[in-house]
N, C-alpha and C positions, 0 to 999 in steps of 0.2 A: 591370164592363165598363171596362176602359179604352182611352180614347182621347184622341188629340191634339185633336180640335176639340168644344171639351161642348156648342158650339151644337146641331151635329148629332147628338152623344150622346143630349139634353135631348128631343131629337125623336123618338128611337129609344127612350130609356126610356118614353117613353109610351107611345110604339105596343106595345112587348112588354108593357107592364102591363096595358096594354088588351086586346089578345088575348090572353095567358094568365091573368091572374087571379093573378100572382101579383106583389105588392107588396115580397118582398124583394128587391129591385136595386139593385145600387149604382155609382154613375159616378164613377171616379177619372181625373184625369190623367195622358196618357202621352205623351212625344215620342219617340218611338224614335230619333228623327236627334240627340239632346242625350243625353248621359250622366250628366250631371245629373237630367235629368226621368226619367232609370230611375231612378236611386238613390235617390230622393227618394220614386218610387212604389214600390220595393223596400219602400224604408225604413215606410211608412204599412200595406200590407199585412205587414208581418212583423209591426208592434205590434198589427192591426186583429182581425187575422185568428188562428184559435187550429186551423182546418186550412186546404189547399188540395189537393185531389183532382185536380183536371183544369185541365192550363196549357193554353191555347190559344194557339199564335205566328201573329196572324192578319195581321199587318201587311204592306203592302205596296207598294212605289212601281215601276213600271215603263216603260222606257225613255223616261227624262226625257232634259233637256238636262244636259251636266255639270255636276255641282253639286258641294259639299261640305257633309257633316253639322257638326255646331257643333264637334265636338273632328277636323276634316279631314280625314273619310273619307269616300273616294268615296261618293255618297247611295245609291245601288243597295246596294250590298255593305255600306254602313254601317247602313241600315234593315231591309234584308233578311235578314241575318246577324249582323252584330254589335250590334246592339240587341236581337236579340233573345237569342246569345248570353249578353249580360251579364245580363240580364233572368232570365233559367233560372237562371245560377248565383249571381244572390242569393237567389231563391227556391227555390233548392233543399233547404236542409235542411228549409224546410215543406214541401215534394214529398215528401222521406226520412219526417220524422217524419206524414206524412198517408196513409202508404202503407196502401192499395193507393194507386197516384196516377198518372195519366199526363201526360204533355205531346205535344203534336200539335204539329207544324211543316210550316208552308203550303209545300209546294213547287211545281213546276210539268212540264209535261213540256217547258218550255223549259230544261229544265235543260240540255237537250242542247244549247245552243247556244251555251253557255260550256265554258271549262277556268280551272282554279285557277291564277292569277296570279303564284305567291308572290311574284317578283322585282319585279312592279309590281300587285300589289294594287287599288292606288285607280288604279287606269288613268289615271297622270299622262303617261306618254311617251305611251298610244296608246286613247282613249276610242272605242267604240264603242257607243252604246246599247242595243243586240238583245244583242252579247255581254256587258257588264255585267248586264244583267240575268238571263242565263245563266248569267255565273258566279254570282253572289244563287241563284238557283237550284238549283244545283250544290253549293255550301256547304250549305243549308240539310239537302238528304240524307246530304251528310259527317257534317256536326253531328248527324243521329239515329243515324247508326249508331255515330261514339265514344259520342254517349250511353246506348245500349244499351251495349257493352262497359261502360263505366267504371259506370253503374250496377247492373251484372245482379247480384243476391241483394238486393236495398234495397226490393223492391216496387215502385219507380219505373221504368214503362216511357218508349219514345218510340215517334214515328211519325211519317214526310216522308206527305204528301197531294198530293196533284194533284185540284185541286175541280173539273177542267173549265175550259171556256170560257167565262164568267162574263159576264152583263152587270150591271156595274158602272162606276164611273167611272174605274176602273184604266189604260181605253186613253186617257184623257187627252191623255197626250201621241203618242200614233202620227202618224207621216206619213202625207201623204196617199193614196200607194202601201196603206198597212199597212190605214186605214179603210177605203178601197177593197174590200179583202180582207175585211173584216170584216161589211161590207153585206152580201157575197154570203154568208159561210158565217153571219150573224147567225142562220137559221131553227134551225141545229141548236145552238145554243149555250145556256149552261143559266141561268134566271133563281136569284138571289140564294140563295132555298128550295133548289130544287136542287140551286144547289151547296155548299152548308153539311151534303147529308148524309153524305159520304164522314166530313167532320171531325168529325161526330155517331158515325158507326159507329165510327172511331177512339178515342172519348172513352168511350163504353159499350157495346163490343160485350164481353161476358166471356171469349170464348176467346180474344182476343187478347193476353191477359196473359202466354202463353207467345210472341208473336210480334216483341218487341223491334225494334225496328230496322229493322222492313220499311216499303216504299214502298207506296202504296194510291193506286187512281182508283178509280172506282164502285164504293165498296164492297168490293172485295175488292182482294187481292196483284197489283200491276203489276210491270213490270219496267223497270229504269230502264237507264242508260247504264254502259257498263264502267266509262266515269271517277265516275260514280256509286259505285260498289263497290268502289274502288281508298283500302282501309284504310289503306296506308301515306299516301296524299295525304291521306285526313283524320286522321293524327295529325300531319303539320305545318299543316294546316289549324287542328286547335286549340292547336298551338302557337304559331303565328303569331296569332290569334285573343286568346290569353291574353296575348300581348307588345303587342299595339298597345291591347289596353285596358287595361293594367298589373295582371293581377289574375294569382294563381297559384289554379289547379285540376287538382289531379291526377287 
């Protein structure tokens, strides 16, 4: 597991040791908003670890106030996308050489309430927090379909998920308008359990290994937005992506 805060990790390992029974778990740390704290956790899992089977990109910050990540990237887009980006492709040749292997990337059906930026990315001229995190969202479905392309014949699949309406701490920061909103529809929205199993069927379902690149909510194939599916934005999406974290992946 890794995560940014081990307090709450230290609470969580116990409770899965305790209900499962099983004692191999291990808690590293992760910042996703620092590029450092990936490289660093890259760096511990490539010497630790001798496979990796199944990446999970479970992180997530949504519509905060404007902030900036440590290396000043908008925090939505920085944590949501490219942390998690850079994060894939240090682990990637243990994906390659673990194969069969997949990786899952959290996305949302708010994806639809962004579009891709490229001219101002980190939403310095005009920040909106619903669309930030719409575009985070948006990316995060671009980013599985290049990764399908660029990996197909390596046994390394991908996969954007949509977990549902989740109650979690995620709505944090909402306005009062938005909690409002979320009172009322809280009876149909899905606790924690729930919504972890789309990204479970994603991680071990076995026919899915012919299904690269597709988008999933409950369980099976959704359909996501045209700008969703629009190949040419996500190959300047990972170009843009590869230039602002200085790394080359072809």
């Amino acid at each position: 597991m890794a995560c940014r805060d081990l307090e709450k990790a230290e609470r969580a390992h116990k409770e899965i040791m305790e209900d499962s029974g099983n004692q191999n778990i291990v808690i590293r740390n992760l910042d996703l908003s620092d590029t450092k704290s990936i490289r660093e956790f890259a760096e511990v899992i490539n010497n630790e670890e001798r496979a990796l089977h199944i990446l999970i990109n479970n992180a997530g910050i949504m519509m905060c106030p404007y902030s900036k990540t440590a290396d000043g990237f908008e925090m939505q887009f920085g944590v949501n996308h490219l942390g998690h980006f850079l994060l894939t492709f240090l682990l990637i040749d243990l994906l390659k050489r673990s194969a069969p292997s997949r990786i899952i990337n959290l996305s949302s059906m708010a994806h639809s309430w962004g579009t891709i930026a490229l001219d101002d990315i980190n939403s310095e001229r005009n920040y909106h927090s619903r669309r930030a995190y719409g575009q985070s969202k948006l990316a995060s479905i671009l980013f599985t379909r290049s990764l399908a392309k660029k990996l197909k014949d390596t046994g390394v699949t991908a996969y954007a998920v949509h977990p549902g309406i989740v109650q979690t701490e995620l709505k944090r920061h909402m306005n009062l308008g938005l909690l409002i909103m979320w009172k009322v529809v809280r009876p149909f929205t899905k606790t924690p359990v729930q919504g972890a199993q789309t990204t479970i069927y994603c991680a071990v379902q076995p026919e899915l290994d012919k299904e690269s690149g597709a988008y999933y909510s409950n369980c099976r194939p959704s359909r996501c937005t045209r700008a969703a599916r629009d190949d040419e934005m996500a190959e300047k999406l990972w170009e843009l992506s590869c230039k602002m974290l200085e790394i080359v992946w072809n």
